[in-house]
C-alpha positions in Angstrom: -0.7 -33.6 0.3 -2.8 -35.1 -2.2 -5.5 -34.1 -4.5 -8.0 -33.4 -2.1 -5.8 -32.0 0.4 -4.9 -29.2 -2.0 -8.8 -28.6 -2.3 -9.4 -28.6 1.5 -6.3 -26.3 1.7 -8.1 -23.7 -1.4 -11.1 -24.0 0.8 -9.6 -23.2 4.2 -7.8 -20.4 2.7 -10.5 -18.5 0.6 -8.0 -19.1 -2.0 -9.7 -17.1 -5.4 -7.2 -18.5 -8.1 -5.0 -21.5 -9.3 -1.6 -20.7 -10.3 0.4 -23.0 -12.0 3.7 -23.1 -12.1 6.4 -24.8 -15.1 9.8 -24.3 -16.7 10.6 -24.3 -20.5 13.6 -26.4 -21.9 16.2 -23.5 -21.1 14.5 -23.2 -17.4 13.0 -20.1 -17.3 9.8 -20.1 -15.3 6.4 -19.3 -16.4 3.1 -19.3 -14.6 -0.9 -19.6 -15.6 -3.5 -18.7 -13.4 -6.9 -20.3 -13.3 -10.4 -18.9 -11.7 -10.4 -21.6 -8.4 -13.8 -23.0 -9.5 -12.1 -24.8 -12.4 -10.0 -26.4 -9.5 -11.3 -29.8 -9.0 -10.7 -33.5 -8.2 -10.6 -34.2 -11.8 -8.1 -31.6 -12.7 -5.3 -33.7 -11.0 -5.8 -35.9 -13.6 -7.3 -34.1 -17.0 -5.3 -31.1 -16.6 -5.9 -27.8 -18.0 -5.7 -27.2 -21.6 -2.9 -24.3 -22.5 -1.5 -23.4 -26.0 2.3 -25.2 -26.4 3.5 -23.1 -29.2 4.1 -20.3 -26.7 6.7 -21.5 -24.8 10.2 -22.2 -26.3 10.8 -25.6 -27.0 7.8 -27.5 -26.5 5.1 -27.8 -29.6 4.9 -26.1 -33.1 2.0 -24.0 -33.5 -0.1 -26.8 -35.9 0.4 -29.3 -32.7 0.1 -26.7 -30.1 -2.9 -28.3 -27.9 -1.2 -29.0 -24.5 -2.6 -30.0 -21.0 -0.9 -28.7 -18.0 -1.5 -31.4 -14.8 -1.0 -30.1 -11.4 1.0 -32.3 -9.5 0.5 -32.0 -5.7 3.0 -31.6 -3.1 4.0 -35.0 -1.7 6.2 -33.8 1.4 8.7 -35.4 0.3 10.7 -32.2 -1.1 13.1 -30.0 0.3 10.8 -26.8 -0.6 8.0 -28.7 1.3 10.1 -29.1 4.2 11.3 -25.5 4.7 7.9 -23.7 4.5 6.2 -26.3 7.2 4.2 -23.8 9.7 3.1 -20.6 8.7 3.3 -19.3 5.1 2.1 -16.0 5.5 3.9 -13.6 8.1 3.9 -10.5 8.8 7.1 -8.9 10.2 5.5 -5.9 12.5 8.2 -3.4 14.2 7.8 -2.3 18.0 5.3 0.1 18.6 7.1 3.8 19.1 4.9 5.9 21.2 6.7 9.3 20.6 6.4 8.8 16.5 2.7 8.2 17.0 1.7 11.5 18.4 2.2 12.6 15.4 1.3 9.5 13.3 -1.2 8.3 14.8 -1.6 4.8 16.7 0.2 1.8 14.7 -0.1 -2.3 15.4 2.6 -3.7 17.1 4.0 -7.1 16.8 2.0 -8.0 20.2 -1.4 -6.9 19.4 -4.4 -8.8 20.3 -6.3 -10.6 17.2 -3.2 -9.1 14.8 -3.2 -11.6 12.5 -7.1 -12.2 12.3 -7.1 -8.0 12.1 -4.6 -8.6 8.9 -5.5 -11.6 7.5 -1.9 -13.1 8.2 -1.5 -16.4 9.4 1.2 -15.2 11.7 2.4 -11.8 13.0 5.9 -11.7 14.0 8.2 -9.1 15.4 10.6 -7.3 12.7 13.5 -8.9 14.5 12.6 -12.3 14.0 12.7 -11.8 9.9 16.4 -11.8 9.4 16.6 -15.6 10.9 13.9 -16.4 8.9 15.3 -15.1 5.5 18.5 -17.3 6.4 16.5 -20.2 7.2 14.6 -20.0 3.6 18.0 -19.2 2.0 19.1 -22.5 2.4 16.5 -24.4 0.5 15.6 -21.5 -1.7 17.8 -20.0 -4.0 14.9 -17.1 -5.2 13.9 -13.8 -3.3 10.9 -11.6 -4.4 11.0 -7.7 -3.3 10.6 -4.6 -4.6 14.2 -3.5 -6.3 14.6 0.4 -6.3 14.7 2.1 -9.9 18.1 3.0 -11.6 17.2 6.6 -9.9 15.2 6.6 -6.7 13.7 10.1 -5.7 13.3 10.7 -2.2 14.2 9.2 0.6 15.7 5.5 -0.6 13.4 3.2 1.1 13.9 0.7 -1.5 17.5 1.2 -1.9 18.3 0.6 2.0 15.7 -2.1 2.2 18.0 -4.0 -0.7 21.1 -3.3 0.8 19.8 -5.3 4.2 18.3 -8.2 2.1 21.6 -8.5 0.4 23.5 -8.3 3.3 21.6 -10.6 5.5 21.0 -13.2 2.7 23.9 -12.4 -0.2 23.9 -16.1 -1.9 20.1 -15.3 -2.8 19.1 -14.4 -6.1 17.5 -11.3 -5.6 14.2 -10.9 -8.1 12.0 -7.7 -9.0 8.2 -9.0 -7.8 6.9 -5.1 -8.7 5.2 -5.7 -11.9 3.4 -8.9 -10.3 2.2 -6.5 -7.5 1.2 -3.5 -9.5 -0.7 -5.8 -11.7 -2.4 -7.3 -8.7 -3.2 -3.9 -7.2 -5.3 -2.7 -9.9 -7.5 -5.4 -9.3 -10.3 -4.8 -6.4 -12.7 -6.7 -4.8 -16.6 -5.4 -3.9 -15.3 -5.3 0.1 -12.2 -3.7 -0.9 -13.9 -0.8 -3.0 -16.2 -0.2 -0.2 -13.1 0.2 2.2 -11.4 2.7 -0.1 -15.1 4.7 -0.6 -15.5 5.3 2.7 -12.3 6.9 3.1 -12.4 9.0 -0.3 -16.1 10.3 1.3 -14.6 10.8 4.5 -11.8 12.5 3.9 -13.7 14.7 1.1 -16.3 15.4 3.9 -13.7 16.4 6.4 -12.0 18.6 4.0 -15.1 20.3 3.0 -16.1 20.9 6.7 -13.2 22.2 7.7 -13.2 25.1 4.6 -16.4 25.5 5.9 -15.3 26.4 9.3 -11.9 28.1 8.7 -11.3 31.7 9.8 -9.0 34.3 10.8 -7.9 33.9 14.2 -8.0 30.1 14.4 -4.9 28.1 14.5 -3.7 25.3 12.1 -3.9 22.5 15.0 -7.3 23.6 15.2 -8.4 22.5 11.4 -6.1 19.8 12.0 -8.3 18.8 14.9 -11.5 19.6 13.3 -10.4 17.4 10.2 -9.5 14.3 12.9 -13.2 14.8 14.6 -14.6 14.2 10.7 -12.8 11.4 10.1 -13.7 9.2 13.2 -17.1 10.1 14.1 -17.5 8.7 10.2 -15.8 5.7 11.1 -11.8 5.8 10.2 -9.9 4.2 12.7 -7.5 6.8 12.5 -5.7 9.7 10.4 -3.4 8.0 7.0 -1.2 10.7 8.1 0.0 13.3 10.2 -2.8 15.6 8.7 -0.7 19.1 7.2 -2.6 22.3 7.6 -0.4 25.4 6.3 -1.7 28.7 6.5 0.2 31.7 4.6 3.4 31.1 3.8 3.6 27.4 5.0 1.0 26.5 2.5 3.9 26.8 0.2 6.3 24.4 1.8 6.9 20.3 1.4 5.5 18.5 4.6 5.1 21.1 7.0 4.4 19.9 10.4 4.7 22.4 13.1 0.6 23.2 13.0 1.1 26.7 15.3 0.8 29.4 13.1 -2.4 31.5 13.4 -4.5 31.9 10.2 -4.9 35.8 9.4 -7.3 37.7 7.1 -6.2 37.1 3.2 -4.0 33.7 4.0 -4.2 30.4 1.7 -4.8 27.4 3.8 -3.5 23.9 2.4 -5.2 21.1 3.5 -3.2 17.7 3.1 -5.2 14.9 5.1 -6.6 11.7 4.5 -8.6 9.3 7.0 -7.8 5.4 7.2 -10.7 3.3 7.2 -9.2 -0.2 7.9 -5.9 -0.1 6.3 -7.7 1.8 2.9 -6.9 5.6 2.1 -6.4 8.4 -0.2 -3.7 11.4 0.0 -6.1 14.1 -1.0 -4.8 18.0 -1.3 -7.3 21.1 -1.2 -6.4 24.9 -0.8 -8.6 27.6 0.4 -8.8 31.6 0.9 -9.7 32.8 4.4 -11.2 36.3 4.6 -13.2 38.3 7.6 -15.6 39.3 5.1 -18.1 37.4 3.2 -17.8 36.8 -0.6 -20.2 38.8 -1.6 -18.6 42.1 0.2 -17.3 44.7 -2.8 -14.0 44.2 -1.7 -13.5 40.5 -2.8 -12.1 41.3 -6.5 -9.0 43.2 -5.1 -8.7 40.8 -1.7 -8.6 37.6 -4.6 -6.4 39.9 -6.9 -3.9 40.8 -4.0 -4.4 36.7 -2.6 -3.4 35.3 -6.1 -0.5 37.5 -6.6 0.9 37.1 -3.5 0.8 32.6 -3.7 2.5 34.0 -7.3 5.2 35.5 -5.2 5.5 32.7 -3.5 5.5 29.6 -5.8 8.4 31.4 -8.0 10.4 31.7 -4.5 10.1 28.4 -3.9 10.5 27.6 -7.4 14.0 29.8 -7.5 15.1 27.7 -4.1 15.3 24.2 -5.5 
């Protein structure tokens, strides 16, 4: 690929930065990014100006004024060999009908348009990835992915995921790429904000709505319905969640799921649901008093007073239980 192939390939690709890649002396790597409009045919041969004096070994800091020139893949390289066809997969597992009852409906591997949907330039199915992380391990002796913390709380995601990685590759030099990605995530495009404001309104709206419409005598699956109706006559695809709706006692508990308790007079309802409008969503969590009468009967103070003692009771309990 030369100089103008590198362009074509920035073009094709809606590529929005330049990042170029070096060693110092000892060989550890370093990278600079660029805005891709400073990408052009002349920067193959003037370079891009960078301060030497930064990196070990190279220039003192009165002779500092370096240029860095990209050099374009030739073809003729191992690397370049290996990572012929797509670059950007997707590993997708089978779609699991009985888990999406309660999750909601989730791409499979098979999908129509999956990779346009995701902007992948393949989607694959999960099975496929372990042959390919042998296939790359041959050539290339670094693997990026996100390394569980000394202590990982919760369920160890990151821990198991590690564990297979190692096992299916364990020459591979396992490297932590979560820094690079939480940088990266705090950085939002115009499109992408939009995405993400629709679903904060949505799910704010929905929340809202169903407060309004809560009563005694209604059942949690009922909100939870009510909250679903919100979300996707505004437009969300689908819930982020399995929306939680807890009245009385299970507004107290971690991820309750059951939704078939009735809501009586006095109960606090939690509300933990969030819509997903293409792939962007928030976890948002509201709580709410349900009485027969209106706020403005006499009776409110003491209903309140006997309501806020009572969630007192219950978030020592809990409290005393872990």
């Amino acid at each position: 690929m030369d100089s103008k192939g590198v362009l074509e390939y920035a073009r094709t690709h809606e590529a929005r930065f330049l990042d170029l890649r070096f060693t110092d002396l000892p060989g550890l790597w370093h990278h600079v990014s660029f805005p891709i409009e400073q990408l052009d045919e002349g920067s193959f041969e003037d370079g891009f100006g960078m301060d030497g004096s930064s990196i070990r070994g190279w220039a003192s800091i009165h002779e500092s004024d370096m240029l860095l020139i990209p050099d374009p893949p030739n073809g003729d390289s191992d690397t370049d060999k290996v990572v012929e066809g797509p670059r950007e997969i997707l590993f997708l597992p089978p779609r699991d009908p009985a888990e999406e009852i309660w999750e909601g409906p989730k791409m499979g591997p098979d999908a129509p348009g999956a990779a346009e949907k995701t902007g992948f330039q393949s989607v694959e199915p999960i099975g496929k990835l372990r042959g390919e992380l042998e296939r790359l391990s041959k050539i290339l002796p670094n693997f990026y992915t996100l390394l569980p913390p000394k202590q990982e709380d919760g369920y160890p995601h990151l821990t198991n995921s590690t564990a297979w990685i190692r096992e299916a590759v364990p020459q591979a030099n396992l490297k932590d790429i979560t820094p690079q990605l939480a940088a990266m995530r705090q950085v939002k495009s115009p499109g992408e904000l939009a995405l993400i404001q629709k679903a904060v309104d949505l799910s704010i709206d929905a929340q809202l709505d169903a407060m309004k419409h809560m009563r005694p005598g209604l059942f949690e699956y009922q909100i939870a319905a009510r909250i679903q109706e919100v979300h996707e006559m505004g437009g969300c695809e689908r819930e982020a969640y399995a929306p939680i709706v807890g009245a009385g006692s299970h507004s107290t508990g971690l991820h309750y799921s059951l939704l078939n308790d009735q809501i009586h007079d006095g109960d606090v309802v939690l509300i933990d649901a969030g819509g997903d409008n293409s792939m962007s969503a928030i976890d948002p969590r509201t709580g709410a008093p349900v009485w027969e009468t209106q706020v403005l009967d006499p009776t409110f103070p003491a209903r309140a007073s006997r309501s806020s003692r009572w969630v007192r009771r219950c978030w020592r309990r809990s409290r005393s239980c872990r």
